[in-house]
N, CA, C and O atoms as CSV, one atom per row, in Angstrom:
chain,resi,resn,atom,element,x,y,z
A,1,UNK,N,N,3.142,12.751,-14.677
A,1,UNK,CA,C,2.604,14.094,-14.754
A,1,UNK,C,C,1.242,14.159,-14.054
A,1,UNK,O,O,0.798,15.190,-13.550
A,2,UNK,N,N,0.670,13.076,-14.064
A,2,UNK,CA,C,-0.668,12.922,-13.463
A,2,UNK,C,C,-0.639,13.076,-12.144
A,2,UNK,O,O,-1.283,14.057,-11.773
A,3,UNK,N,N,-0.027,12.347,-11.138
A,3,UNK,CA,C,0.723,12.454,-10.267
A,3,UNK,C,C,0.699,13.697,-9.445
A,3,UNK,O,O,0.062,14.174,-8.506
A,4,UNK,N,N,1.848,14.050,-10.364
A,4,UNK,CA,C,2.465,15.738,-9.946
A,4,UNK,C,C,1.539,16.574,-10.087
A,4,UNK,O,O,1.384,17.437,-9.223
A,5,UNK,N,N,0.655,16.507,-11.282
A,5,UNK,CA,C,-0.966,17.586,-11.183
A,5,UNK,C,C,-1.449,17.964,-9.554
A,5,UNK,O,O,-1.649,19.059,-9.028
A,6,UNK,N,N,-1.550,16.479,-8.971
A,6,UNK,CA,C,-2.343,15.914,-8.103
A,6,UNK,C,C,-1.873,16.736,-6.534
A,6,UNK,O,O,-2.323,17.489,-5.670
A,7,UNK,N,N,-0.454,15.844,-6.978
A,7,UNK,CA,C,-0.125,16.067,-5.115
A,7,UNK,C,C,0.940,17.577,-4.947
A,7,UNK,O,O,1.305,18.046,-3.870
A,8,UNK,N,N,1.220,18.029,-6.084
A,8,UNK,CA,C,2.026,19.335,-6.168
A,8,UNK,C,C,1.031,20.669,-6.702
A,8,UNK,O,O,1.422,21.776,-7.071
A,9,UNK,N,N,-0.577,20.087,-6.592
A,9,UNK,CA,C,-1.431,21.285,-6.855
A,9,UNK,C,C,-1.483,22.623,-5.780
A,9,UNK,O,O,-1.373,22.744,-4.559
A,10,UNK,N,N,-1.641,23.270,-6.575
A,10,UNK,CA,C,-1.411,25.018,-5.622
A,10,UNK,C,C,-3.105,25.319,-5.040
A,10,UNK,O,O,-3.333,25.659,-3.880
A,11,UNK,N,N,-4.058,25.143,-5.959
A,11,UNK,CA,C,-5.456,25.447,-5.702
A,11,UNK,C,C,-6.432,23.979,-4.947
A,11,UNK,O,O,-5.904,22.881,-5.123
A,12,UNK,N,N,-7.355,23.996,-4.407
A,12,UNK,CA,C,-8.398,22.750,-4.681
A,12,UNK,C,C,-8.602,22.178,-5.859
A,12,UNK,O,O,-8.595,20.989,-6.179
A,13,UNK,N,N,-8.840,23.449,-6.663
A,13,UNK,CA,C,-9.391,23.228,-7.928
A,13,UNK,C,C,-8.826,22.563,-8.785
A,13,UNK,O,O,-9.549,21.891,-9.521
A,14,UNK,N,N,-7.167,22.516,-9.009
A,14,UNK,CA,C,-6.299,22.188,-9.382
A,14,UNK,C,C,-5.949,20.982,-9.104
A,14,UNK,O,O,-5.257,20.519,-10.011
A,15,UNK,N,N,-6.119,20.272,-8.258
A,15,UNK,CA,C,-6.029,19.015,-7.713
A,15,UNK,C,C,-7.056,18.479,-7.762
A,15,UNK,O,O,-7.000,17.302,-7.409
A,16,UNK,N,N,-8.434,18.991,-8.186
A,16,UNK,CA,C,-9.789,18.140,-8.092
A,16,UNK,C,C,-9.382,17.961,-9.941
A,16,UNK,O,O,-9.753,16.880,-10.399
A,17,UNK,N,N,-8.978,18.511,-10.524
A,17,UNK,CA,C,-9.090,18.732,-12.049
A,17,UNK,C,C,-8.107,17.489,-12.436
A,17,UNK,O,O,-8.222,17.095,-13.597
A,18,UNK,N,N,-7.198,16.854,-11.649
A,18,UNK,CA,C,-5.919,16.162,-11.721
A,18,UNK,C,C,-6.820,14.710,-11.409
A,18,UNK,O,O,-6.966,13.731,-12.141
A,19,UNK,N,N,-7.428,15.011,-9.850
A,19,UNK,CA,C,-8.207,13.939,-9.414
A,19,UNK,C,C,-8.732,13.114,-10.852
A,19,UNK,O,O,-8.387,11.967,-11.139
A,20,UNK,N,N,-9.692,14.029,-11.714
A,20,UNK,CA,C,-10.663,13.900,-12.187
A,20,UNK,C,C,-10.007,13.099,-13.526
A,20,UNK,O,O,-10.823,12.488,-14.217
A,21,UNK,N,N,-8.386,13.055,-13.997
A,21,UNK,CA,C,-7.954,12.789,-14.712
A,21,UNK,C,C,-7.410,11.118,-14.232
A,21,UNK,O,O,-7.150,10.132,-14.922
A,22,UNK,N,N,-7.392,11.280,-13.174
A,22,UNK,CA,C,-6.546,9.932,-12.222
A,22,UNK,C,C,-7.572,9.132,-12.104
A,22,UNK,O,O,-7.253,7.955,-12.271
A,23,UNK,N,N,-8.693,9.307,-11.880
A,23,UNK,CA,C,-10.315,8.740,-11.713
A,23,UNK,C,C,-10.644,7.894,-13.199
A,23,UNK,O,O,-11.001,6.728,-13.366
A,24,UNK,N,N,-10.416,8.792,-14.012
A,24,UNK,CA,C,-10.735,8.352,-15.605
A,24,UNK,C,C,-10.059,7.066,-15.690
A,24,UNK,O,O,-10.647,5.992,-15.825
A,25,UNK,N,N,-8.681,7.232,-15.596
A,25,UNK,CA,C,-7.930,5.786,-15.515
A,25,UNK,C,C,-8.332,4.873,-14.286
A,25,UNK,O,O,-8.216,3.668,-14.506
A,26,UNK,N,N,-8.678,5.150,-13.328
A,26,UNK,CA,C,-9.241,4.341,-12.361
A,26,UNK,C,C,-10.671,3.635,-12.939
A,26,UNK,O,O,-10.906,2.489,-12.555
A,27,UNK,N,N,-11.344,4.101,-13.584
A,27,UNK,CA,C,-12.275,3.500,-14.311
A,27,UNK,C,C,-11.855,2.435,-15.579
A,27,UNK,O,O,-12.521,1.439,-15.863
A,28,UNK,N,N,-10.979,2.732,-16.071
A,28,UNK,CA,C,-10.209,2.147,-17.190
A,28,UNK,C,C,-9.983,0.609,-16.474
A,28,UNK,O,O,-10.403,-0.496,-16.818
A,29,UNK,N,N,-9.174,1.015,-15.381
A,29,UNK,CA,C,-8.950,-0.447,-14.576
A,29,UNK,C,C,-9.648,-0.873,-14.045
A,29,UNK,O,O,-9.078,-1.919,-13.733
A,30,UNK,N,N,-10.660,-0.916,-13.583
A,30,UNK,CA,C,-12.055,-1.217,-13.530
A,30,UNK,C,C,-12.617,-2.444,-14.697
A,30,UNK,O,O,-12.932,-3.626,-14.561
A,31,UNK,N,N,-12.573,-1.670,-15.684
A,31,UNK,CA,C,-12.944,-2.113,-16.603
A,31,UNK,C,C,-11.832,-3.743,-16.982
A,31,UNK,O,O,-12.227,-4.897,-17.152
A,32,UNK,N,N,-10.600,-3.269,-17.002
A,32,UNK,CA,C,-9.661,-4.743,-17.120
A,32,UNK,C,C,-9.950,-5.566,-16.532
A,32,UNK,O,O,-10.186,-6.680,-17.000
A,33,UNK,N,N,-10.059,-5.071,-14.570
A,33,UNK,CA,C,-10.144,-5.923,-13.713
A,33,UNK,C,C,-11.325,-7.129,-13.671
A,33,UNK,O,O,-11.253,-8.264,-13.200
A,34,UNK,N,N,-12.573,-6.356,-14.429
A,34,UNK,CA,C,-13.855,-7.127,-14.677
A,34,UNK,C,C,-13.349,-8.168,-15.808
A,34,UNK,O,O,-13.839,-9.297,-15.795
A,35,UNK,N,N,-12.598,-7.904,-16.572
A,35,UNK,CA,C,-12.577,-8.257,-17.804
A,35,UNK,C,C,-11.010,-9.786,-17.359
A,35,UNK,O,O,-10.388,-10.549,-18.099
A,36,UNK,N,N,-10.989,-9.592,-16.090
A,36,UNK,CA,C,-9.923,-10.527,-15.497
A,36,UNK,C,C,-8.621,-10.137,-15.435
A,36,UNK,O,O,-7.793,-10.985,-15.101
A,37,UNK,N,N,-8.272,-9.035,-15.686
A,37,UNK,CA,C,-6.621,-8.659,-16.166
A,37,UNK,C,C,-6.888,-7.504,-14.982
A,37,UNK,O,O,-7.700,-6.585,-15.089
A,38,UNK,N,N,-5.785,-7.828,-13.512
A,38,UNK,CA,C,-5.463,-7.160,-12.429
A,38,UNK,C,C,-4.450,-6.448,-12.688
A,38,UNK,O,O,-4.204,-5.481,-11.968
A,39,UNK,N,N,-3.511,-6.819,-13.944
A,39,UNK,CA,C,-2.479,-6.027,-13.680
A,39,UNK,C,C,-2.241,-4.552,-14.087
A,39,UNK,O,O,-1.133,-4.030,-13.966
A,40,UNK,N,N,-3.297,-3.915,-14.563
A,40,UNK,CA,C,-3.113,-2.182,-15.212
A,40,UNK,C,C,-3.135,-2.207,-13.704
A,40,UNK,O,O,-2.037,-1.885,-13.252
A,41,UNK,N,N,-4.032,-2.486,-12.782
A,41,UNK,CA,C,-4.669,-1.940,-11.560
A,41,UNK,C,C,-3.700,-1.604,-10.402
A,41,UNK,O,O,-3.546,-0.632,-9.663
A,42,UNK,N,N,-3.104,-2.824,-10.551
A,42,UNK,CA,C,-1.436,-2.912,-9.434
A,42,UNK,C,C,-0.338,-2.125,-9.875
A,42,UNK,O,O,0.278,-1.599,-8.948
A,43,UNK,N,N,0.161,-1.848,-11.218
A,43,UNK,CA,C,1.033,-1.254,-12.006
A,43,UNK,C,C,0.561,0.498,-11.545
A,43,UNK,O,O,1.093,1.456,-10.983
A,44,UNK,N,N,-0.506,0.227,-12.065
A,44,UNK,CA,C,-1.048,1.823,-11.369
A,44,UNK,C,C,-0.631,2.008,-10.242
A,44,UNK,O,O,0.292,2.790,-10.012
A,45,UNK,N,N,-1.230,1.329,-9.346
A,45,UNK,CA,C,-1.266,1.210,-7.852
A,45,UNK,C,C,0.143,1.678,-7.608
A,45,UNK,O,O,0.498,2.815,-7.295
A,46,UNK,N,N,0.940,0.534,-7.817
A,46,UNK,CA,C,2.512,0.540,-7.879
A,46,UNK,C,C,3.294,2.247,-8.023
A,46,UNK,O,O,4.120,2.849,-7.337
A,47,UNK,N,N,2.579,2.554,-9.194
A,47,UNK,CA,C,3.301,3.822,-9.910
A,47,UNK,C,C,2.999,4.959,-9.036
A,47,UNK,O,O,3.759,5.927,-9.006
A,48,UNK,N,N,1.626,4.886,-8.112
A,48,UNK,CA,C,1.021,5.611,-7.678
A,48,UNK,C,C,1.940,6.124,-6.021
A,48,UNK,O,O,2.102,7.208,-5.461
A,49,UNK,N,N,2.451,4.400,-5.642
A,49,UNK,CA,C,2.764,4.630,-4.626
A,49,UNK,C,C,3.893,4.684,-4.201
A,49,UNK,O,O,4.179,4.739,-3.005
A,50,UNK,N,N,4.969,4.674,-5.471
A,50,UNK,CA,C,6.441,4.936,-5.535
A,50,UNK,C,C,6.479,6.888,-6.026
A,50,UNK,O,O,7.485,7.597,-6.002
A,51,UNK,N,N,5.436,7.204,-6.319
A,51,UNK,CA,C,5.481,9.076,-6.389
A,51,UNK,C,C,5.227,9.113,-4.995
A,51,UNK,O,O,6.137,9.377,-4.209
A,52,UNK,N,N,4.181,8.896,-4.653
A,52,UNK,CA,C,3.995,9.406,-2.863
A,52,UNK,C,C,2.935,10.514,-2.782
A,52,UNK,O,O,2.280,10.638,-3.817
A,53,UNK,N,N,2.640,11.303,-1.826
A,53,UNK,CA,C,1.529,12.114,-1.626
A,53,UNK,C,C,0.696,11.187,-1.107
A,53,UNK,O,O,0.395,10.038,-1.433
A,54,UNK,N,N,0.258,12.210,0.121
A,54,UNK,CA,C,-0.839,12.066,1.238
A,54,UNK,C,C,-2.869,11.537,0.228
A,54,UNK,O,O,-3.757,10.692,0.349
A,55,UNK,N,N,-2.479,12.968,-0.800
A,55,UNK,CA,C,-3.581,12.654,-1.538
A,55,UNK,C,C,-4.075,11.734,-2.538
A,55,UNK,O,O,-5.214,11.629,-2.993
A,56,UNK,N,N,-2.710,10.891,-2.881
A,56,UNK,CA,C,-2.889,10.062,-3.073
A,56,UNK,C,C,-3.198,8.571,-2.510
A,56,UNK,O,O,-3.529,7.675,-3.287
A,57,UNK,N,N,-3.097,8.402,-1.399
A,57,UNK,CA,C,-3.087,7.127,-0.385
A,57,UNK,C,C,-4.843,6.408,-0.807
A,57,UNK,O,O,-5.021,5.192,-0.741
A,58,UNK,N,N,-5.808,7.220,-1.154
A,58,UNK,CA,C,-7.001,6.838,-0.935
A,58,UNK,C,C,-7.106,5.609,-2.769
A,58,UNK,O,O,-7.542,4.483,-3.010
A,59,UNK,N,N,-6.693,6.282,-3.274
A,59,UNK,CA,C,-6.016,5.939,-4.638
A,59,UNK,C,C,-5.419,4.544,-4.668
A,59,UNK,O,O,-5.888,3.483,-5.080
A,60,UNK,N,N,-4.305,4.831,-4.141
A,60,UNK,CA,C,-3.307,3.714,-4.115
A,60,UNK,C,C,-3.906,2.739,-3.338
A,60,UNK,O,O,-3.348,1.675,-3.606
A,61,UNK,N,N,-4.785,2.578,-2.491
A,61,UNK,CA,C,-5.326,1.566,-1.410
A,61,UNK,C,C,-6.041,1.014,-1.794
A,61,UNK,O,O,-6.092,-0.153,-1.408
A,62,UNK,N,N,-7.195,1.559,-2.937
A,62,UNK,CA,C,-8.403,0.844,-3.889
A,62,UNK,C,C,-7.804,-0.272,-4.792
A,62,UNK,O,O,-8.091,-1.468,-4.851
A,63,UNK,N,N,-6.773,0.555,-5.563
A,63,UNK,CA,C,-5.825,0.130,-6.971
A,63,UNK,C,C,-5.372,-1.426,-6.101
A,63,UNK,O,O,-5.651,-2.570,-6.461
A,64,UNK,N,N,-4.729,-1.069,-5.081
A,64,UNK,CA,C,-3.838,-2.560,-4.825
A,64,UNK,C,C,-4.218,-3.053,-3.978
A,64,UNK,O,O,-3.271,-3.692,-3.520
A,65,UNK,N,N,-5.490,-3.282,-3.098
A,65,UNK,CA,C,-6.157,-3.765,-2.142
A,65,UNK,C,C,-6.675,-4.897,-3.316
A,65,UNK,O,O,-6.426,-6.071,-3.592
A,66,UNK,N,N,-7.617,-3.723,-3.870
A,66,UNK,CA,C,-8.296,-5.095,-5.447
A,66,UNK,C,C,-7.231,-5.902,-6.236
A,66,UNK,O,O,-7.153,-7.127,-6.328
A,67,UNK,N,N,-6.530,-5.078,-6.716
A,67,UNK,CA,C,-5.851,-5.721,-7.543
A,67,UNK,C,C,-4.813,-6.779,-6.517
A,67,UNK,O,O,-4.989,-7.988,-6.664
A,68,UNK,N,N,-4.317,-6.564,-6.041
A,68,UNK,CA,C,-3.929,-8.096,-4.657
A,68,UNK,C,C,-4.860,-9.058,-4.334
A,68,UNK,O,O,-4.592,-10.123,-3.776
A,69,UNK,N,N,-6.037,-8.663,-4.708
A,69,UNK,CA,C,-7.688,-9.552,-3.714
A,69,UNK,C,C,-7.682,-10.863,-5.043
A,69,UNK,O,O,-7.554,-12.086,-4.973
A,70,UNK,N,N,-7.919,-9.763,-6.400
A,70,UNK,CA,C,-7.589,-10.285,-7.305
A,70,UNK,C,C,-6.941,-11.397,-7.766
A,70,UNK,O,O,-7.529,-12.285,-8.382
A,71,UNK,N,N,-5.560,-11.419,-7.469
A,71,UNK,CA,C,-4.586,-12.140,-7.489
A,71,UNK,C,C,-3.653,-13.040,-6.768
A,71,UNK,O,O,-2.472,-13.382,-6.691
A,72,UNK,N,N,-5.360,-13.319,-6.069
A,72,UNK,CA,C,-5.078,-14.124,-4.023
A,72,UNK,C,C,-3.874,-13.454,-3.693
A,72,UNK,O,O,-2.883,-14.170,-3.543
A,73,UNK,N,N,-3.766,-12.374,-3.567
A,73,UNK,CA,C,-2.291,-11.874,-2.271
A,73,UNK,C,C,-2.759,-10.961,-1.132
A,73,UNK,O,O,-2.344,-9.843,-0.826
A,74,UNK,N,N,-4.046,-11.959,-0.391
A,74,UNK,CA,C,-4.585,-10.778,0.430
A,74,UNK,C,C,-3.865,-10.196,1.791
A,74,UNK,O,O,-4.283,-9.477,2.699
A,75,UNK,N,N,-2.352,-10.945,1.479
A,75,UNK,CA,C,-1.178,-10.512,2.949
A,75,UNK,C,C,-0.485,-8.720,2.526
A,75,UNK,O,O,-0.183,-7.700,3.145
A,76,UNK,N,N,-0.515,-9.360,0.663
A,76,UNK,CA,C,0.043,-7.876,0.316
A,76,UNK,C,C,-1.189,-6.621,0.056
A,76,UNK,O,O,-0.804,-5.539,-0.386
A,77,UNK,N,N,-2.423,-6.800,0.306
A,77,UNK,CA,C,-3.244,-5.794,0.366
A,77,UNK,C,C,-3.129,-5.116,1.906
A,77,UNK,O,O,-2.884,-3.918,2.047
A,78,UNK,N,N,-3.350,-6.093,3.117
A,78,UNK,CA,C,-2.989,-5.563,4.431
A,78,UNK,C,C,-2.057,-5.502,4.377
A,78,UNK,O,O,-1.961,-5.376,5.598
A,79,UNK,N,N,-0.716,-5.448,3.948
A,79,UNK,CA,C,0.310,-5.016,4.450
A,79,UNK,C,C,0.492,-3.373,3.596
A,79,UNK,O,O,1.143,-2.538,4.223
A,80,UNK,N,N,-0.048,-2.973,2.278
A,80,UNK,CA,C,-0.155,-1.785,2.059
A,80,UNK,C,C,-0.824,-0.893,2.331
A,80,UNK,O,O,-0.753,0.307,2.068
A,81,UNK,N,N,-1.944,-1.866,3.231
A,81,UNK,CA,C,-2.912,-0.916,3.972
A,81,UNK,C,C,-2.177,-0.355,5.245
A,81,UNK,O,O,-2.261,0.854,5.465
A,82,UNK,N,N,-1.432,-1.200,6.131
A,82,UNK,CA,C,-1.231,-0.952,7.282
A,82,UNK,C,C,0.054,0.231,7.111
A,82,UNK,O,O,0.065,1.124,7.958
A,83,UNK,N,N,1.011,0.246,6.149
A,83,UNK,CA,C,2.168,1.081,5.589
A,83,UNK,C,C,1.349,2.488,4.946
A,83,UNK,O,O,1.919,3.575,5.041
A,84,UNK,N,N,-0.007,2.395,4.296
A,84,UNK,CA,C,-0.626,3.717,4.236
A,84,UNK,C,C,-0.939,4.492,5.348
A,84,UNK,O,O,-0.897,5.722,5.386
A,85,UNK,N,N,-1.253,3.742,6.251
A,85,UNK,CA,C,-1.997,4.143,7.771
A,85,UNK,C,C,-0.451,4.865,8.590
A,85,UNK,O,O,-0.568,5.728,9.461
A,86,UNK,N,N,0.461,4.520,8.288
A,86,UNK,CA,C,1.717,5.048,8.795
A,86,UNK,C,C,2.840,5.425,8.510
A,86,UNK,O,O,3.958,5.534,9.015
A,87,UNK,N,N,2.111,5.672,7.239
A,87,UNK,CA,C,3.819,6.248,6.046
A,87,UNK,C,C,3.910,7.850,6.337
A,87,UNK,O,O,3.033,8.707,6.224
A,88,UNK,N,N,5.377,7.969,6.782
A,88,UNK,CA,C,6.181,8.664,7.319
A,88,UNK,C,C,7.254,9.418,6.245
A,88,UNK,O,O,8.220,8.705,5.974
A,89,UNK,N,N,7.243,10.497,5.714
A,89,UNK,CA,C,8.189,10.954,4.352
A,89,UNK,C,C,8.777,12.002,4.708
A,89,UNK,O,O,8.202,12.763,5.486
A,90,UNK,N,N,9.542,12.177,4.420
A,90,UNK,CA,C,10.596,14.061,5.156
A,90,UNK,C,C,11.653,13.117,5.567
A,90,UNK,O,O,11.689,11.888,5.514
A,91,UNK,N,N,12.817,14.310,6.145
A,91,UNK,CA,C,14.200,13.766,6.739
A,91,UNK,C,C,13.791,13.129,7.895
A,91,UNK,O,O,14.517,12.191,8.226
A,92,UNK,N,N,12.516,13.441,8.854
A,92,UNK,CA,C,12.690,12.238,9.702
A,92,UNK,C,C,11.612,11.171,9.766
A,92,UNK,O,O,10.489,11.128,10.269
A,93,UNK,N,N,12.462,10.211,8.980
A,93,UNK,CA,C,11.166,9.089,9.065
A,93,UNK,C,C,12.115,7.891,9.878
A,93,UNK,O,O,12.000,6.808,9.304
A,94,UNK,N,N,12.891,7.847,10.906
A,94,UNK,CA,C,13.498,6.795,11.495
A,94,UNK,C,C,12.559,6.527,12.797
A,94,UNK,O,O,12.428,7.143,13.854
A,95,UNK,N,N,12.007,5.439,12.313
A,95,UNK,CA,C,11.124,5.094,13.660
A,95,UNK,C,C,11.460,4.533,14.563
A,95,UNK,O,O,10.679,4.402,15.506
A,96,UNK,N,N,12.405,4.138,14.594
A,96,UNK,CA,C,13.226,3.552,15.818
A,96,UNK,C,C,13.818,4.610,16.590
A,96,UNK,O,O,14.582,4.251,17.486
A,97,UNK,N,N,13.639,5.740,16.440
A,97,UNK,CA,C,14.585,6.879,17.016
A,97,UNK,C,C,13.787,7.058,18.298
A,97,UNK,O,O,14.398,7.731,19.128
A,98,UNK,N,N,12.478,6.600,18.719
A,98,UNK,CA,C,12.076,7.148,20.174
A,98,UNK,C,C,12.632,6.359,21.261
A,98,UNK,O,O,12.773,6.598,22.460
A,99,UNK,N,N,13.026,4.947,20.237
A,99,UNK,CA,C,13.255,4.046,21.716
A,99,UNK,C,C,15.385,3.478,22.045
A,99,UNK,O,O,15.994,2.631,22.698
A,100,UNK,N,N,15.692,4.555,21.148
A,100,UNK,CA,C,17.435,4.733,21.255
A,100,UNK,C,C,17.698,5.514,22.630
A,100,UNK,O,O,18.848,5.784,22.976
């Protein structure tokens, strides 16, 4: 639901108000991550980036950049970085289609 606040908001306002709820828990994991426990952070991350939305990418890149850095997997932080930088969603996401 947090999510859907976020990236299905009609106003700014409406999506800063969602932000502001998604942030709260981003602090929460914060708090684990200090405390040694990466995994709220990735699970988030995870949850964050199987809904989708553009407005979320900035989100999802903090959550599992750290939480991967965390958990020495710094191949799977660049590799969700480089898939944010070029994620493609709608009926046409076949990227092989320019060079058929």
């Amino acid at each position: 639901k947090i999510f859907k606040n976020i990236v299905e908001a009609d106003t700014e306002q409406a999506k800063i108000k969602g932000l502001d709820v998604l942030h709260e828990l981003i602090t929460n994991v914060q708090f684990a991550n200090d405390e040694g426990d990466p995994g709220m952070g990735i699970e988030l991350g995870l949850d964050a980036f199987a809904y989708g939305g553009e407005s979320l990418h900035n989100s999802i890149r903090h959550l599992l950049t750290v939480g991967y850095e965390l958990v020495n997997r710094d191949e799977f932080s660049a590799i969700i970085s480089a898939h944010l930088d070029r994620r493609v969603k709608g009926p046409d996401v076949d990227m092989f289609k320019k060079y058929q």
